[in-house]
N, CA, C and O of each residue as an XYZ file, in Angstrom:
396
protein
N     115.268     80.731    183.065
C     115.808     79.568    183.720
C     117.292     79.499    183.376
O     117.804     80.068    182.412
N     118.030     78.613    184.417
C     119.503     78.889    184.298
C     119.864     77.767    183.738
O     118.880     77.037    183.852
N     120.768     77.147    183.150
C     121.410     75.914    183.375
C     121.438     75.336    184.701
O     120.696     74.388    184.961
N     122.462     75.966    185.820
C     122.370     76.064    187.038
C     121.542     75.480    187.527
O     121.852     74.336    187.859
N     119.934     75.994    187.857
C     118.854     75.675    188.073
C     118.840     74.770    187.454
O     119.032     73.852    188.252
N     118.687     74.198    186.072
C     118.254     73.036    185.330
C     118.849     71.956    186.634
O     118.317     71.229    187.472
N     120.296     72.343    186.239
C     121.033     70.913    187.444
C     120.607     70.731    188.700
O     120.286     69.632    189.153
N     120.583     71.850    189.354
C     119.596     71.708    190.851
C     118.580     71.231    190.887
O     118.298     70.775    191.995
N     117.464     71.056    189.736
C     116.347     70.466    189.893
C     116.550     69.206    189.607
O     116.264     68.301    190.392
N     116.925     69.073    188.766
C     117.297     67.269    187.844
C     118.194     66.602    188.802
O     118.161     65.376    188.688
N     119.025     67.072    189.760
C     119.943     66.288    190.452
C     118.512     65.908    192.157
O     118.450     64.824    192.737
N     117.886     66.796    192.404
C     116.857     66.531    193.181
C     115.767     65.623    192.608
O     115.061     64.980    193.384
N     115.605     65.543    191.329
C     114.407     64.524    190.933
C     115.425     63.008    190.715
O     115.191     61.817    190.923
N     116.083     63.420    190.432
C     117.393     61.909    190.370
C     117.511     61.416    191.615
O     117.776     60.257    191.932
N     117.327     62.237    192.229
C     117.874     61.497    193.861
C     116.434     60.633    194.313
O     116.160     59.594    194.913
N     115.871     61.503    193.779
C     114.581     60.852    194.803
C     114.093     59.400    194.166
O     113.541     58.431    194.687
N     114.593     59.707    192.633
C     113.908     58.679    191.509
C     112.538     58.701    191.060
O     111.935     57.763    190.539
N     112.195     59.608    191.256
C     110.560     59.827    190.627
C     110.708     60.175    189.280
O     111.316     61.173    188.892
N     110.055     59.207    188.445
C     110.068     59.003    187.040
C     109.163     60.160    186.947
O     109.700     61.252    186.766
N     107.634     60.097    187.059
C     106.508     61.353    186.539
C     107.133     62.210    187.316
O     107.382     62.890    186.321
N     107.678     62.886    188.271
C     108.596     64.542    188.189
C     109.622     64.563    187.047
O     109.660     65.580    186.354
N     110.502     63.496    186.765
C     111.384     63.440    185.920
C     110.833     64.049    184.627
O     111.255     64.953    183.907
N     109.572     63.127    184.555
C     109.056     63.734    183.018
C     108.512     64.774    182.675
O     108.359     65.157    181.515
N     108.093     65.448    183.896
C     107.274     66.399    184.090
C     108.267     67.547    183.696
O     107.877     68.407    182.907
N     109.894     67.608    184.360
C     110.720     68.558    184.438
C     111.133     68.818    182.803
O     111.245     69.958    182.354
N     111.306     67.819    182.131
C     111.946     67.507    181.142
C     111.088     67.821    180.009
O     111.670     67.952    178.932
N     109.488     68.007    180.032
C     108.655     68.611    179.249
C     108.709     70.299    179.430
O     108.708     71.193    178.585
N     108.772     70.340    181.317
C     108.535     72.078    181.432
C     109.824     72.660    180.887
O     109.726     73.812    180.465
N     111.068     72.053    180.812
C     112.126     72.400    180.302
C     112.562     72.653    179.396
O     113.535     73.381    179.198
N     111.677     71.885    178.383
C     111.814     71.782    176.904
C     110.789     72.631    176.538
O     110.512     72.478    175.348
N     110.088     73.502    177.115
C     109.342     74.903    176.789
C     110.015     76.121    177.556
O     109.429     77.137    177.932
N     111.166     75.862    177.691
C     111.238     77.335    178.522
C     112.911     77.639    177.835
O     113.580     76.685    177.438
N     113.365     78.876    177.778
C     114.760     79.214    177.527
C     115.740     78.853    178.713
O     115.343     78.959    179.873
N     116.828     78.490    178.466
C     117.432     78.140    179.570
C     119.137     78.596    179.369
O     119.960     77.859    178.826
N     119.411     79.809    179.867
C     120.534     80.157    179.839
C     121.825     79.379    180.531
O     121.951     78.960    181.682
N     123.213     79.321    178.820
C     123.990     78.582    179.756
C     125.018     79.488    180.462
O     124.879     80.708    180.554
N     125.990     78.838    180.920
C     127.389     79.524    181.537
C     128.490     79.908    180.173
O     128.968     78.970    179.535
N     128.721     80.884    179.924
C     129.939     80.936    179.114
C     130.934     82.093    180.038
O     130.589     82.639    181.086
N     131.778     82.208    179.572
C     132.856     83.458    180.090
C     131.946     84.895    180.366
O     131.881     85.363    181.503
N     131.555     85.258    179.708
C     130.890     86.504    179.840
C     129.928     86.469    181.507
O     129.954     87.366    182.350
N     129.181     85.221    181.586
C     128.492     84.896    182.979
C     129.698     84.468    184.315
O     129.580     84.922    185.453
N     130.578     83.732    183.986
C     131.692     83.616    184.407
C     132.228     85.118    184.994
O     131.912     85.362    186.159
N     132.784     85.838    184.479
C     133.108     87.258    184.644
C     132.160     87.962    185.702
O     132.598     88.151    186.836
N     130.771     88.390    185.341
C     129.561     88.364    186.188
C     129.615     88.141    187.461
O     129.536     89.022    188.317
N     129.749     86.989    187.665
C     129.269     85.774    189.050
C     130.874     86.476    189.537
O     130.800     87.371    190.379
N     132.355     86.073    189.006
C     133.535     86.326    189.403
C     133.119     87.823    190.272
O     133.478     88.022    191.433
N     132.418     88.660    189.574
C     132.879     89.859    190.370
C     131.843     90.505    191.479
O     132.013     91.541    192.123
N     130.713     89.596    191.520
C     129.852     89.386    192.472
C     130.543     88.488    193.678
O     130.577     88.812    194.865
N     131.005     87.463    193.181
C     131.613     86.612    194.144
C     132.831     87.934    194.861
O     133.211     87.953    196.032
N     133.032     88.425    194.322
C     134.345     88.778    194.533
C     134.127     90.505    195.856
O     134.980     90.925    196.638
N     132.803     91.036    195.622
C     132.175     91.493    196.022
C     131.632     90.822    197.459
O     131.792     91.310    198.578
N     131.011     89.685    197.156
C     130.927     89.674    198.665
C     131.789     88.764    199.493
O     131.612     88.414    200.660
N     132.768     88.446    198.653
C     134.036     88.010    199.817
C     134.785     89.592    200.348
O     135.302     89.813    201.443
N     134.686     90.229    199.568
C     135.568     91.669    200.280
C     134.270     92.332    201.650
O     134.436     93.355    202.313
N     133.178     91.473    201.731
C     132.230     92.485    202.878
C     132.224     90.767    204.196
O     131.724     90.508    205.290
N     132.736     90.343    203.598
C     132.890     88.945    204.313
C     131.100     88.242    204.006
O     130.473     87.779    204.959
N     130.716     88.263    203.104
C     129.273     87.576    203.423
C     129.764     86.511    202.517
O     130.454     86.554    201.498
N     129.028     85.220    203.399
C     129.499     84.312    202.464
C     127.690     82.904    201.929
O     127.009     82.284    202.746
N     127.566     82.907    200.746
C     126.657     82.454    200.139
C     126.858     81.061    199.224
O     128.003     80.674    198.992
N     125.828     80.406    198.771
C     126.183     78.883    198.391
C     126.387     79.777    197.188
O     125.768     80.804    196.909
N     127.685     79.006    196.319
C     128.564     79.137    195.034
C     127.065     79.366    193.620
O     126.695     80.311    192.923
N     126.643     77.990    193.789
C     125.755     78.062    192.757
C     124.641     79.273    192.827
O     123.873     79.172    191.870
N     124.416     80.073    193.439
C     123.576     80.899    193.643
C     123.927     82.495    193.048
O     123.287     83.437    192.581
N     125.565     82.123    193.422
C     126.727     83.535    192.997
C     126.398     83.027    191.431
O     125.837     83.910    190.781
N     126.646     81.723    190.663
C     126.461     81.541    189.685
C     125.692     82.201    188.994
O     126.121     83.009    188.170
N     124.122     81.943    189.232
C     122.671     82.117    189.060
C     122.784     83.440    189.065
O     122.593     83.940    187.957
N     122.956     83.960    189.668
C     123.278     85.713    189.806
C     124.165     86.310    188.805
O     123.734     87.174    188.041
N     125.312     85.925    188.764
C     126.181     86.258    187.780
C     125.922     86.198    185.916
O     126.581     86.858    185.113
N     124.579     85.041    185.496
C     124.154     84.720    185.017
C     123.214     85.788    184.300
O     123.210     86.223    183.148
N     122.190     86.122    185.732
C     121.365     87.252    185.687
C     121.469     88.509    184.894
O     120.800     89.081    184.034
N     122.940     88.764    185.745
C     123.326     90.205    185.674
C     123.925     90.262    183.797
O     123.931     91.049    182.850
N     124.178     89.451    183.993
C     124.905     88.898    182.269
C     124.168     89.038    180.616
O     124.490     89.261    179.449
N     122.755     88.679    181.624
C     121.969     88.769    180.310
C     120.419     89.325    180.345
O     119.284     89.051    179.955
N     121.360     90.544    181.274
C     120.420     91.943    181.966
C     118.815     91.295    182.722
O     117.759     91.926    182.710
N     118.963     90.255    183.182
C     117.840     90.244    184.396
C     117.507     91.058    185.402
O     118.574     91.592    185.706
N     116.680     91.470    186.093
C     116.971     92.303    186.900
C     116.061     91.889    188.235
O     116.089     92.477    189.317
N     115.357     90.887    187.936
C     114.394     90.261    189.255
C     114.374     88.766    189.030
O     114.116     88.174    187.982
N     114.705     88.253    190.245
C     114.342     86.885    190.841
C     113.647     86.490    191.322
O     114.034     86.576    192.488
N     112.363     85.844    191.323
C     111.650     85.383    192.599
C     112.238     83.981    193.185
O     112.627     83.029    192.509
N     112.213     84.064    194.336
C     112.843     82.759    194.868
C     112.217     82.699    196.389
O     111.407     83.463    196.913
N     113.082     81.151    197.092
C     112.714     81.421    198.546
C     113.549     81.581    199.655
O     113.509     81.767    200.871
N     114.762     81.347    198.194
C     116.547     81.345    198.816
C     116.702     82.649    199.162
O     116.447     83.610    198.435
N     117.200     82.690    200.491
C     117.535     84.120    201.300
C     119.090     84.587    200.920
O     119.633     85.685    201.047
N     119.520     83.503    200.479
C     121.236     83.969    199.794
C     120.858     85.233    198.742
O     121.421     86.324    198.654
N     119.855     84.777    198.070
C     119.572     86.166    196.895
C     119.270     87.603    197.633
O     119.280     88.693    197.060
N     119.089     87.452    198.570
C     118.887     88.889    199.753
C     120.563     89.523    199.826
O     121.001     90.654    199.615
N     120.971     88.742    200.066
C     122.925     88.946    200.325
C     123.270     89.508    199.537
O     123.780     90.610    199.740
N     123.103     88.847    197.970
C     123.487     89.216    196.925
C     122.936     90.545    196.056
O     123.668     91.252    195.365
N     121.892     90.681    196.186
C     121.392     92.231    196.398
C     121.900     92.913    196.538
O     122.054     93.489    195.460
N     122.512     93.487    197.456
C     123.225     93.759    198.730
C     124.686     94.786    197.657
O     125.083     95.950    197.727
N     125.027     93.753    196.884
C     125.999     94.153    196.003
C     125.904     93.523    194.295
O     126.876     93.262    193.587
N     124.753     93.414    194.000
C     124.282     93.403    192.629
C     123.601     93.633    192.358
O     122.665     93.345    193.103
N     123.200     94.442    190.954
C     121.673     94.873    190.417
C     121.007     94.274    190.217
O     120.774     94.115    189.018
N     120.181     93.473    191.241
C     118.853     92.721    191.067
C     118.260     92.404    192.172
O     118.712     91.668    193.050
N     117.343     92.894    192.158
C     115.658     92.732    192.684
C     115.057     91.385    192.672
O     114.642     90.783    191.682
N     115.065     90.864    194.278
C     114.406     90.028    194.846
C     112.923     89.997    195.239
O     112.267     90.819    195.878
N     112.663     89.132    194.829
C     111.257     88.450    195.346
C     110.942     87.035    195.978
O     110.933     85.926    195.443
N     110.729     87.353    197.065
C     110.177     86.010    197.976
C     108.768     85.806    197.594
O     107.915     86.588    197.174
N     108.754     84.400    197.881
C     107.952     83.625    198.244
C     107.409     82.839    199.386
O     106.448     82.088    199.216
């Protein structure tokens, strides 16, 4: 799990205001590792980003994040349902999985 992700989920259970998802997230969260952003992931994501602005594909930021993240602290598969991670493939070492 990313930081990243942490915020994408928690800013979706905030919006909606559902207390039992809230608590629910905040227990599954507090069992799982959750990688943050430092320079080294920064660098990562920078040259992924940077990668697919030179082929013109263009993808939501936080996702280049999540990726950059990945590659950082040798992930090498995602499952997701986000098709941006298909793009990013494309020009980073990691292996997608849909759902």
């Amino acid at each position: 799990m990313t930081v990243i992700t942490y915020h994408e989920i928690m800013t979706g259970v905030k919006r909606k205001r559902g207390e039992k998802e809230e608590r629910f997230f905040r227990r599954f969260f507090s069992n799982v590792p959750i990688l943050n952003f430092s320079v080294k992931e920064a660098e990562e994501s920078s040259n992924i980003a940077s990668r697919l602005a030179s082929r013109g594909i263009t993808v939501n930021a936080m996702d280049v994040l999540i990726a950059g993240m990945m590659v950082a602290n040798g992930i090498k598969k995602i499952a997701t349902s986000d098709r941006d991670f298909e793009k990013i493939a494309r020009v980073a070492d990691i292996e997608v999985v849909f759902y």
